[in-house]
VOBA-1610 file (N, C-alpha, C; in pm, whole numbers, padded with zeros to 5 digits, always signed):
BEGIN
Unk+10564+09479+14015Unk+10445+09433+14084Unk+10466+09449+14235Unk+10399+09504+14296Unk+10406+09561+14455Unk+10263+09435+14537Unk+10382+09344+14586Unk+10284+09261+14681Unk+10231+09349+14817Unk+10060+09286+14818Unk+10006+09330+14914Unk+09959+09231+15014Unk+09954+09294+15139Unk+09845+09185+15280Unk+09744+09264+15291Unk+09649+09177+15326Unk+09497+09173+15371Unk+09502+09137+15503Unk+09421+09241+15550Unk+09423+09200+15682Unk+09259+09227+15730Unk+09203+09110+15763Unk+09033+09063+15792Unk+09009+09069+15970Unk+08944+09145+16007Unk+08927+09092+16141Unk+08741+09090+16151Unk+08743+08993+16220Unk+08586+08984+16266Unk+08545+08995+16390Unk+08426+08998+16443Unk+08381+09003+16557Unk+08242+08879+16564Unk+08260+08780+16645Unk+08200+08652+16608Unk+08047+08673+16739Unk+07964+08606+16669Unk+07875+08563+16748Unk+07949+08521+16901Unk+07830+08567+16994Unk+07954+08539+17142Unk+07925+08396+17149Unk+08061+08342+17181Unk+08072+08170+17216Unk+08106+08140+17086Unk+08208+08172+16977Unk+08159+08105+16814Unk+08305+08075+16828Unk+08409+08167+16901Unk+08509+08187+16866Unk+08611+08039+16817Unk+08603+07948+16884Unk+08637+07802+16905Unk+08600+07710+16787Unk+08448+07729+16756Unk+08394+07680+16637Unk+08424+07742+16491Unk+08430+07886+16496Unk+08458+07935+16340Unk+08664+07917+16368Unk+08744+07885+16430Unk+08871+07849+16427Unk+08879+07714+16365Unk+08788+07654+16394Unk+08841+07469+16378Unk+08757+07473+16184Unk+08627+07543+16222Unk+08593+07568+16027Unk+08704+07615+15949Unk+08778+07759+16007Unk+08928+07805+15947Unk+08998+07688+15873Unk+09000+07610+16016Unk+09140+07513+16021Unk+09120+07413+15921Unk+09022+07375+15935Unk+08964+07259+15849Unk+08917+07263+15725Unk+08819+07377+15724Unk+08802+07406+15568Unk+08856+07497+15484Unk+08828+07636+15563Unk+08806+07757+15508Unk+08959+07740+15465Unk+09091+07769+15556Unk+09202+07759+15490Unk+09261+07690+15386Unk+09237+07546+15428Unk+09278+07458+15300Unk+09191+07482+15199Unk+09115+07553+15165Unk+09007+07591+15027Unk+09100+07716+14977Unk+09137+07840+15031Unk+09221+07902+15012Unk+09357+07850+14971Unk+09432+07765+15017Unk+09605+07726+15002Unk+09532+07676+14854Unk+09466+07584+14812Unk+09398+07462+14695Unk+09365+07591+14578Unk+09289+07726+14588Unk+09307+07827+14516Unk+09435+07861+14472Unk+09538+07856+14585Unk+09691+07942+14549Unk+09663+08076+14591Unk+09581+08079+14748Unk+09576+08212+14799Unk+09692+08224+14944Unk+09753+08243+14969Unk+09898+08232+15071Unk+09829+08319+15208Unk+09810+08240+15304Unk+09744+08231+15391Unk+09849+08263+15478Unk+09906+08407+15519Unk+09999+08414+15591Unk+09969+08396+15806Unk+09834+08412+15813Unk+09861+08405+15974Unk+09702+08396+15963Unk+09631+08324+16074Unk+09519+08332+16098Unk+09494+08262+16227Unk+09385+08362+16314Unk+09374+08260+16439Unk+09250+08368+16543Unk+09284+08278+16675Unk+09169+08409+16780Unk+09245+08502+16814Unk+09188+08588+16833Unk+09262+08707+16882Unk+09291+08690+17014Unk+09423+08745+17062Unk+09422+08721+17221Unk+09413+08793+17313Unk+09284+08897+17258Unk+09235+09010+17371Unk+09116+08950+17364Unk+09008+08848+17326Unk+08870+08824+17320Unk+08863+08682+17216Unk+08811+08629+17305Unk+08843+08471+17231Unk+08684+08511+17096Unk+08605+08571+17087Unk+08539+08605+16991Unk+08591+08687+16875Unk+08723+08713+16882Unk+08730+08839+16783Unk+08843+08753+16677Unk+08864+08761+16591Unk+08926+08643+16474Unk+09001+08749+16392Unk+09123+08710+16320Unk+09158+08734+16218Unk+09223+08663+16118Unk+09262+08720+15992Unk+09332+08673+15894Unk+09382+08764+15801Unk+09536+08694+15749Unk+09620+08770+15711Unk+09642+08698+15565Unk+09596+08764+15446Unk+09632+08698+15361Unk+09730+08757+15236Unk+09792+08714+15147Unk+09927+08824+15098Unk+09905+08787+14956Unk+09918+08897+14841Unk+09880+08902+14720Unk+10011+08957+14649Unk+09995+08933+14456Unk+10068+08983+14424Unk+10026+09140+14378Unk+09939+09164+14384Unk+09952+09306+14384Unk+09771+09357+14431Unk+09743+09431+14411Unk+09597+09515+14446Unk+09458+09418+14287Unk+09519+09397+14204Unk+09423+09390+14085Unk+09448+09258+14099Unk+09509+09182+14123Unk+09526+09001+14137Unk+09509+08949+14270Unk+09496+09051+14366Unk+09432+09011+14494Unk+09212+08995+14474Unk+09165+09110+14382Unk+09072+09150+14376Unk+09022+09027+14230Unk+09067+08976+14121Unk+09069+08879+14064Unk+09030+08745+14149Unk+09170+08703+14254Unk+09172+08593+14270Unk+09026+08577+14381Unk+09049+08699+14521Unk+08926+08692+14549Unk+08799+08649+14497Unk+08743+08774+14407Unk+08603+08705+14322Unk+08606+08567+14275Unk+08727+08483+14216Unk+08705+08377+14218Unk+08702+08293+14297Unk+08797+08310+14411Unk+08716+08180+14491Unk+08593+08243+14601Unk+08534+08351+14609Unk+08391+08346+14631Unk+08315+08311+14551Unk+08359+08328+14426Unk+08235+08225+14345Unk+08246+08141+14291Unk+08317+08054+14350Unk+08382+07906+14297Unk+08291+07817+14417Unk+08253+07693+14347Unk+08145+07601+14376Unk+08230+07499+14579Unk+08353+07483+14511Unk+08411+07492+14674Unk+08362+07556+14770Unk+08384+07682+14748Unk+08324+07756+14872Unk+08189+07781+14894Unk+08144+07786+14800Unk+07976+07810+14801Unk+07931+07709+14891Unk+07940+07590+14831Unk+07884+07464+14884Unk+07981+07389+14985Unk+08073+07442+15045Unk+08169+07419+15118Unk+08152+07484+15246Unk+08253+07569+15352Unk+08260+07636+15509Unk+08125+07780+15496Unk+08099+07833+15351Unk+08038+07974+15367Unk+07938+07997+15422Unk+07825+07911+15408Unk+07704+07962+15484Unk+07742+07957+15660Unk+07831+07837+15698Unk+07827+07854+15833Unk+07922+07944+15831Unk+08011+08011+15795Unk+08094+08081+15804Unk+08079+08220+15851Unk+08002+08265+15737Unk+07910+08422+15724Unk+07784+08411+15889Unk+07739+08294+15915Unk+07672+08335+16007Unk+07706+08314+16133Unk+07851+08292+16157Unk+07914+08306+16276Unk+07936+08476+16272Unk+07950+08517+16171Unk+08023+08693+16175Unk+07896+08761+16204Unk+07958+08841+16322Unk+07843+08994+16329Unk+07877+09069+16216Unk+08036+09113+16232Unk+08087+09219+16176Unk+08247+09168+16158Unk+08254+09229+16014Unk+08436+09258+15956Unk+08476+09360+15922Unk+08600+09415+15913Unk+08650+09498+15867Unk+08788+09437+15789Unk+08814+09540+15714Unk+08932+09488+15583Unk+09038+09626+15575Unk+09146+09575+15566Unk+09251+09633+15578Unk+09351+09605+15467Unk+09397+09683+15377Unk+09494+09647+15259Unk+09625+09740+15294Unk+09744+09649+15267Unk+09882+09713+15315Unk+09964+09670+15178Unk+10081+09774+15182Unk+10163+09712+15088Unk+10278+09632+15152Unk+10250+09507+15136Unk+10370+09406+15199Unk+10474+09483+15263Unk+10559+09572+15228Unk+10705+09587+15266Unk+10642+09653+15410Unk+10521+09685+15404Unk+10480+09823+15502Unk+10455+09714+15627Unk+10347+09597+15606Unk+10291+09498+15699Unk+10420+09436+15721Unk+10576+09406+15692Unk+10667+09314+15753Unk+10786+09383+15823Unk+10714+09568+15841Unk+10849+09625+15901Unk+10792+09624+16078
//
């Protein structure tokens, strides 16, 4: 089994950057760790206090894509950080690595 990282970056509504960190901090992450999703790094970026990321680490490509779909459609998140979440984001992009590659 070949562990992988995810790597999420966004580009936030201008001025959000402060507010979608403390949702991270407060919800969005601990809803993830409570899944058993390993939340390796997340925070503002420190070229643009609007621009965000997150680093999250799987056991492989097909149990990253599993665990995902479930907790987007698990009643936590639905009714939990997502609606304000999604409408802090202009735009994301997604990035998949194979672990050994993201820790050299």
């Amino acid at each position: 089994m070949s562990k992988v990282v995810e790597i999420l970056q966004y580009r936030l509504q201008t001025g959000s950057g402060e507010r979608f960190h403390h949702i991270m901090q407060h919800d969005s992450v601990p809803l993830h760790k409570a899944a058993g999703i390993t939340v390796l790094e997340y925070g503002i970026s420190l070229h643009d206090p609007d621009a965000y990321y997150l680093l999250r680490r799987f056991d492989g490509m097909a149990e990253m894509e599993q665990v995902l779909q479930d907790f987007y459609r698990s009643q936590a998140w639905l009714a939990g950080p997502r609606t304000e979440i999604v409408a802090l984001i202009e735009e994301s992009h997604r990035v998949v690595l194979p672990y050994q590659l993201a820790v050299v």
